[in-house]
C-alpha positions in Angstrom: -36.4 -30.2 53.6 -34.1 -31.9 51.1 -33.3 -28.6 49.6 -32.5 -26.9 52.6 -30.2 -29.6 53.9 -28.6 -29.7 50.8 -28.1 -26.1 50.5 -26.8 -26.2 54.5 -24.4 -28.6 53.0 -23.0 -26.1 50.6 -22.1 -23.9 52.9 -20.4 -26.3 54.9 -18.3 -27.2 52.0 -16.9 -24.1 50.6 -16.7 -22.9 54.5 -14.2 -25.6 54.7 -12.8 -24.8 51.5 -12.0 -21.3 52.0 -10.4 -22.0 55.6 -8.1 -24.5 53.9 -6.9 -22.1 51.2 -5.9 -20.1 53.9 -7.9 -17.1 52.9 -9.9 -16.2 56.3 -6.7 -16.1 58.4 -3.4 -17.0 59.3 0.1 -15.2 58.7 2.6 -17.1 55.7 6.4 -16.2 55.6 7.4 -14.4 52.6 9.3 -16.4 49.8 12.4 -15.5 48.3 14.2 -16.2 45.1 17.0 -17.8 44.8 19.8 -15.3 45.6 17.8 -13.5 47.5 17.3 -13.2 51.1 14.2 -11.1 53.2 14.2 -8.8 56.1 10.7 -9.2 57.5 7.4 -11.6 57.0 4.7 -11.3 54.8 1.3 -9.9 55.9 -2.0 -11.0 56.2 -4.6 -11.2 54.0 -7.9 -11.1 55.5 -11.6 -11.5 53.3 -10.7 -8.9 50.1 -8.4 -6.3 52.1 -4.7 -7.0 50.7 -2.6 -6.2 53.8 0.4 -8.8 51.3 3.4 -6.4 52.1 5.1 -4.1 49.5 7.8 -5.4 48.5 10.8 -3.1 47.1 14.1 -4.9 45.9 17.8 -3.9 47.0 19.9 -5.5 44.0 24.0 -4.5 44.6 27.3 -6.5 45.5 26.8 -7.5 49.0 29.6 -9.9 48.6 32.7 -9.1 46.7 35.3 -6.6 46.7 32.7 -4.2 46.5 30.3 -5.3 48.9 30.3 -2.0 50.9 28.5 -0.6 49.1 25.8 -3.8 49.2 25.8 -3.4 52.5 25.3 0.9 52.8 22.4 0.6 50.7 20.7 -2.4 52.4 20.9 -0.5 55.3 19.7 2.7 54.0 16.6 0.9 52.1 15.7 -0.8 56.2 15.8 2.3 57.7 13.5 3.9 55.1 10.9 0.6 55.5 11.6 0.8 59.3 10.4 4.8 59.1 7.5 4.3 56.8 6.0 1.1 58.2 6.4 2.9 62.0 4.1 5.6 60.4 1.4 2.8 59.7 2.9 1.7 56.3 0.7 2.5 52.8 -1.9 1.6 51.4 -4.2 1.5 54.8 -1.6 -0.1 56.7 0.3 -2.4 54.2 4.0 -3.0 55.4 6.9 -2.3 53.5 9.4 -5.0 53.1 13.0 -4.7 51.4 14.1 -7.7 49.5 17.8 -8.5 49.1 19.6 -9.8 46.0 23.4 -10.2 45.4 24.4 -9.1 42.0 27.9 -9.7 43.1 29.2 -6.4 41.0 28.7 -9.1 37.9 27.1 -7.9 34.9 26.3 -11.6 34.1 24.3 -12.1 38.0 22.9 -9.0 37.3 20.9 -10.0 34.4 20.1 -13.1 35.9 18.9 -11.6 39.2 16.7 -8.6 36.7 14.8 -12.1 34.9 13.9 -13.3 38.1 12.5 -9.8 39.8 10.8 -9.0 36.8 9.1 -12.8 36.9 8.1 -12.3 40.9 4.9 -9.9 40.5 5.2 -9.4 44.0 7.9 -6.9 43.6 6.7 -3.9 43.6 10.1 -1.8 42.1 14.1 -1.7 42.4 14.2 0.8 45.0 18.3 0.4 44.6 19.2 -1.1 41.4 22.9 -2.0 41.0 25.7 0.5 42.2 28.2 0.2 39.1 27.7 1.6 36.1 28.8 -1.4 33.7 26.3 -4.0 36.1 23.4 -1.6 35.7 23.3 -1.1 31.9 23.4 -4.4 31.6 20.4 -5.0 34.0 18.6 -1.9 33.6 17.4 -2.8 30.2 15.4 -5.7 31.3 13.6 -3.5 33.6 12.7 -1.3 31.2 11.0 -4.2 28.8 9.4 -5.4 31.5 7.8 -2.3 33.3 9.5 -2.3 36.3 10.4 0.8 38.1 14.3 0.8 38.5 16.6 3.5 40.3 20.2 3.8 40.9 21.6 5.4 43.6 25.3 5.6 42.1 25.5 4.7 38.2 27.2 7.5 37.1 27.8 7.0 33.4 25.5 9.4 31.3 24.0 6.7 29.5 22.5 5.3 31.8 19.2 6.6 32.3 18.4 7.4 28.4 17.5 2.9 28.9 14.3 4.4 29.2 11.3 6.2 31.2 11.2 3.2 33.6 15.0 3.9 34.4 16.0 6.8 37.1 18.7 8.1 38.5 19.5 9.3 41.9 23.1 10.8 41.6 24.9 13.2 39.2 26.7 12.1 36.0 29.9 11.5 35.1 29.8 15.5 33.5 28.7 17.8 36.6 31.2 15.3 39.0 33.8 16.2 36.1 33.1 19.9 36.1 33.0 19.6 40.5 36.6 18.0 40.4 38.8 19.9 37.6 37.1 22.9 39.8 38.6 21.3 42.7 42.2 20.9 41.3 42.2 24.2 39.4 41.6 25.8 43.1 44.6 23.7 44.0 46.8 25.2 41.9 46.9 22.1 39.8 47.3 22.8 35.9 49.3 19.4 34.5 46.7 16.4 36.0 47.4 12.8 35.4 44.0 10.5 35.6 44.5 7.2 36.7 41.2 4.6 35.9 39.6 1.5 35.2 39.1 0.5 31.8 34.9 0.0 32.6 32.4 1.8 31.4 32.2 4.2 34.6 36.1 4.5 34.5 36.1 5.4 31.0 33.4 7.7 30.5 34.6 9.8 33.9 38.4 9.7 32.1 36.8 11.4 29.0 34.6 13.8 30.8 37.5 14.9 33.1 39.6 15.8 29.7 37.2 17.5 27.7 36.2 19.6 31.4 39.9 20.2 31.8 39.9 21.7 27.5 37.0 24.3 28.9 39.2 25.8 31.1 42.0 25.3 28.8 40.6 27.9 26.3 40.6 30.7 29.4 43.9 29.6 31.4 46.6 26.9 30.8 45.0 23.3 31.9 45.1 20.0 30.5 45.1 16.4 31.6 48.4 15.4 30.2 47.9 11.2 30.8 45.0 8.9 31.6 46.8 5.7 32.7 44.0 3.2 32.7 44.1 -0.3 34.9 41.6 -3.9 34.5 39.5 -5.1 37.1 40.8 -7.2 39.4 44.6 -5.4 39.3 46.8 -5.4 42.5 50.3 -4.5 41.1 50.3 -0.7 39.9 53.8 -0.6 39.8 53.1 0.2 36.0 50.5 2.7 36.4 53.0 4.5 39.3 55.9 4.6 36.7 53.8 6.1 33.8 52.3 9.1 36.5 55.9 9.4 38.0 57.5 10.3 34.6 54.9 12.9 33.3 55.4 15.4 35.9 52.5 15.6 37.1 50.9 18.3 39.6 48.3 16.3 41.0 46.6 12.7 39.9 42.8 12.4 40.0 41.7 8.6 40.6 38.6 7.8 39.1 37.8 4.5 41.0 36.2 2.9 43.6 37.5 2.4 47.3 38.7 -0.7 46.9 41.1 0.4 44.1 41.9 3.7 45.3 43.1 2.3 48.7 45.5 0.0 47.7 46.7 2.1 44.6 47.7 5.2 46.9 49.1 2.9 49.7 51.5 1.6 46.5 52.0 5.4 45.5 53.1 6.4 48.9 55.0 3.3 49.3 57.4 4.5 45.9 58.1 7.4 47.0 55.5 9.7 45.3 53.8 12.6 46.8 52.1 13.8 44.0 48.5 14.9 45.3 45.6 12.8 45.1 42.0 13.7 44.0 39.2 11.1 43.8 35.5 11.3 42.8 32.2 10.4 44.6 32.0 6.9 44.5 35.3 6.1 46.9 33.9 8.3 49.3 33.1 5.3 52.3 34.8 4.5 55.7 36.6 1.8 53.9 38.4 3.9 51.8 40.1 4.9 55.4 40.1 1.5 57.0 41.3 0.1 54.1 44.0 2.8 53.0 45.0 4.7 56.2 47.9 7.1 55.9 48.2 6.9 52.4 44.9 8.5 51.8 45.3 11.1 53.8 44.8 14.4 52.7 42.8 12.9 49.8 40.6 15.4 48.7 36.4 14.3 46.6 33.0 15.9 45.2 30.0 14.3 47.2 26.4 14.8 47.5 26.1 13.9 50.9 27.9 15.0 54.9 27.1 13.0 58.0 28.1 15.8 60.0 25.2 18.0 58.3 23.3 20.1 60.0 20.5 20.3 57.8 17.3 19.9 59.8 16.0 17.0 57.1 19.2 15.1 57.1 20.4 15.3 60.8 17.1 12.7 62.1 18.2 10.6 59.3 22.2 10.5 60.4 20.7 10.0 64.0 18.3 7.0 63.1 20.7 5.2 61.1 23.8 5.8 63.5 21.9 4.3 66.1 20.5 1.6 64.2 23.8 0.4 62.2 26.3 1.6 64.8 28.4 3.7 62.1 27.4 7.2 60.3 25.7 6.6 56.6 27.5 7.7 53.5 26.2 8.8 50.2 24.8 5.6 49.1 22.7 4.8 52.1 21.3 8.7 52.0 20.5 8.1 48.7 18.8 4.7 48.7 16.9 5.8 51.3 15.8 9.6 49.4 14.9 7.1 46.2 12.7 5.0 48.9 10.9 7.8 50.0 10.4 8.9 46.1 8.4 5.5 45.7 6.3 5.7 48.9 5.6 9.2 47.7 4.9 7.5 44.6 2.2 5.1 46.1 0.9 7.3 48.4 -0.1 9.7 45.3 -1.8 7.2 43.2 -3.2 5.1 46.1 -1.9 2.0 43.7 1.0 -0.5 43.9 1.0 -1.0 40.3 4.2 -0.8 38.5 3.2 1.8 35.7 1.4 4.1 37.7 4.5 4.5 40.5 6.5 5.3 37.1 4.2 8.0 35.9 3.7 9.5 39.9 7.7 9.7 40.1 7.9 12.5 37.8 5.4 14.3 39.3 7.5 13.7 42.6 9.1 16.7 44.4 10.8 16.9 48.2 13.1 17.7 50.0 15.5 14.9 50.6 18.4 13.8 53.1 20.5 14.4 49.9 19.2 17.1 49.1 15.9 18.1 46.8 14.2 14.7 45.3 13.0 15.4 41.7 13.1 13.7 38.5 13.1 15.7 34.8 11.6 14.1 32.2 14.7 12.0 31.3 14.5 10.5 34.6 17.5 12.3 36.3 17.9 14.3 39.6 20.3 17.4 39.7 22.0 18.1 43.3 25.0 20.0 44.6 27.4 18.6 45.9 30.2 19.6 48.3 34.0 19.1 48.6 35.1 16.2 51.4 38.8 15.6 52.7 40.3 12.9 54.9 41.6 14.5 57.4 43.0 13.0 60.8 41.4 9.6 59.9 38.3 11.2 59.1 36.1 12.8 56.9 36.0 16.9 57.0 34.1 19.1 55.3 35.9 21.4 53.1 33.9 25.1 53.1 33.1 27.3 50.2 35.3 24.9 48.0 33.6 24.9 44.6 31.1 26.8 42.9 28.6 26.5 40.3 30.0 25.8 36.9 29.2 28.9 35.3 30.2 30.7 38.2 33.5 29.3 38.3 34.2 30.1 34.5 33.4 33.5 35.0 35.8 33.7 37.4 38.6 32.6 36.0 40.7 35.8 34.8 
């Protein structure tokens, strides 16, 4: 009798233990980081099922000049969770839950905020991992050491993804964009181009690759960028920038910069006088870049992956979704961040597993069709899309047809 009363006491005990841990039942709210903020609750974790959510980190600037595009690829990264969680998430129902961080377009919170998600085991990857070039190289590496799965939805400079095989890329380099806007401005007529950039390592890099594109087409017809005029971070006088592109004689000046340079640059160009034409490259492509720069970037003509007024069957439930969600059309960021999304899920669904290493190895085996177009990774990590030709036009965004052609293509054409 002893025995048995002491055994029923056992039971009692670690009953009561168990209960207290919290293990049986009962829902906790997810933790964040500092810096970070959460868009849903963490799930429940009943006897050994893990129904803990999966959790996929958004790091960009969602404060800041820049924090447009923060705020395209948070929403892009929701919707994707909203989709797959209203499908009965992964795993056997596990939810997907995006996690915010603020990076703040600074290289030095960037490397902060990479210590601290590589530290929280319960990220799962870095579904959207810094939108500027100079932020992610300097955060990308620490990923890398770590074994985190990392992928950028608009670091464009071509080292980028050579950090390593944890390290993708959803968006073309610096090179093909190159190639996509001297096409552009040769079709123009354009044959003396000023380039006015940042000195960064994304303004830099896109400067050289648009002058050595523009020597290709040089050895078949006359074409040349004459003058790069380069500007710092943080500049709001270009008065000396405008007088350098003003005295070279320029047929058209291609801006390699984001919105929130470009506006106020052209609205200064304008303003002296100028009506040199302007060309700009894939990252200033947001409805800021027209709230911000009205009339004066009119006309502006840019390469970019992604329309909202597609009418390609995969893309156009996607523009719906998010239109109706977010009250405002997505651009390319949000299509992306949401295409790289999908890549992990697709990931996770293919290796029934969370775990970090094996989403890296299922990514390159990864292969859809995307709201940006065809979502695959070669072995270094990068995607290759097409992209088309966009001008402001009326206060909008138009779709320019049949504006540029594959690379070889176009070289064969010129006479």
């Amino acid at each position: 009798m002893k025995k048995i009363v002491c055994t029923l006491m056992a039971i009692l005990m670690l009953a009561g233990l168990v209960a207290g841990c919290g293990v049986a039942s009962g829902q906790t709210t997810a933790t964040t980081t500092a810096g970070a903020s959460t868009t849903s609750a963490a799930g429940q974790t009943t006897g050994s099922a893990n129904t803990n959510p999966i959790k996929l980190a958004v790091v960009g600037p969602m404060t800041g000049s820049l924090a447009e595009y923060g705020l395209t690829a948070r929403l892009g990264a929701q919707l994707a969770a909203d989709t797959i969680n209203a499908e009965g998430g992964l795993l056997g129902g596990r939810q997907v839950e995006i996690v915010i961080y603020d990076d703040k377009g600074s290289p030095e919170d960037a490397a902060a905020l990479a210590e601290k998600i590589v530290a929280d085991d319960s990220i799962t990857a870095v579904a959207s991992g810094h939108c500027q070039s100079s932020v992610a190289l300097v955060a990308c590496p620490r990923y890398q050491e770590a074994g985190i799965v990392s992928i950028s939805a608009s670091s464009s400079h071509p080292d980028y993804a050579k950090i390593g095989d944890f390290v993708f890329r959803n968006n073309l380099t610096d090179l093909p964009e190159a190639q996509n806007t001297i096409q552009m401005a040769y079709n123009r007529g354009y044959r003396k181009i000023g380039v006015v950039s940042m000195k960064s390592d994304f303004g830099v890099s896109s400067a050289n690759s648009l002058m050595e594109i523009a020597k290709v087409v040089n050895e078949k017809t006359p074409m040349e960028v004459s003058l790069i005029s380069y500007f710092v971070d943080g500049t709001v006088d270009f008065s000396p920038n405008i007088t350098e592109l003003k005295n070279a004689g320029l047929d058209c000046i291609i801006m390699t910069s984001e919105y929130s340079s470009f506006a106020p640059f052209a609205m200064q160009l304008r303003k002296s006088g100028s009506t040199t034409p302007l060309i700009g490259v894939g990252v200033c492509y947001t409805p800021e870049l027209i709230n911000l720069g009205g009339s004066a970037v009119e006309g502006v003509q840019f390469p970019c992956i992604f329309n909202p007024d597609t009418t390609d069957p995969v893309a156009v439930p996607f523009v719906k979704a998010y239109t109706e969600a977010n009250k405002r059309a997505p651009d390319y960021i949000a299509a992306q961040v949401y295409d790289s999304c999908f890549a992990i899920f697709n990931a996770i669904k293919m290796t029934n597993s969370d775990d970090r290493t094996a989403i890296k190895d299922a990514l390159y085996k990864v292969d859809f069709q995307g709201v940006s177009g065809r979502m695959k990774f070669d072995e270094h990590g990068e995607t290759h899309k097409t992209e088309i030709v966009l001008e402001i036009k009326g206060g909008k965004f138009s779709e320019v047809p049949n504006a540029i052609k594959g690379w070889d293509e176009f070289l064969s054409s010129i006479k």
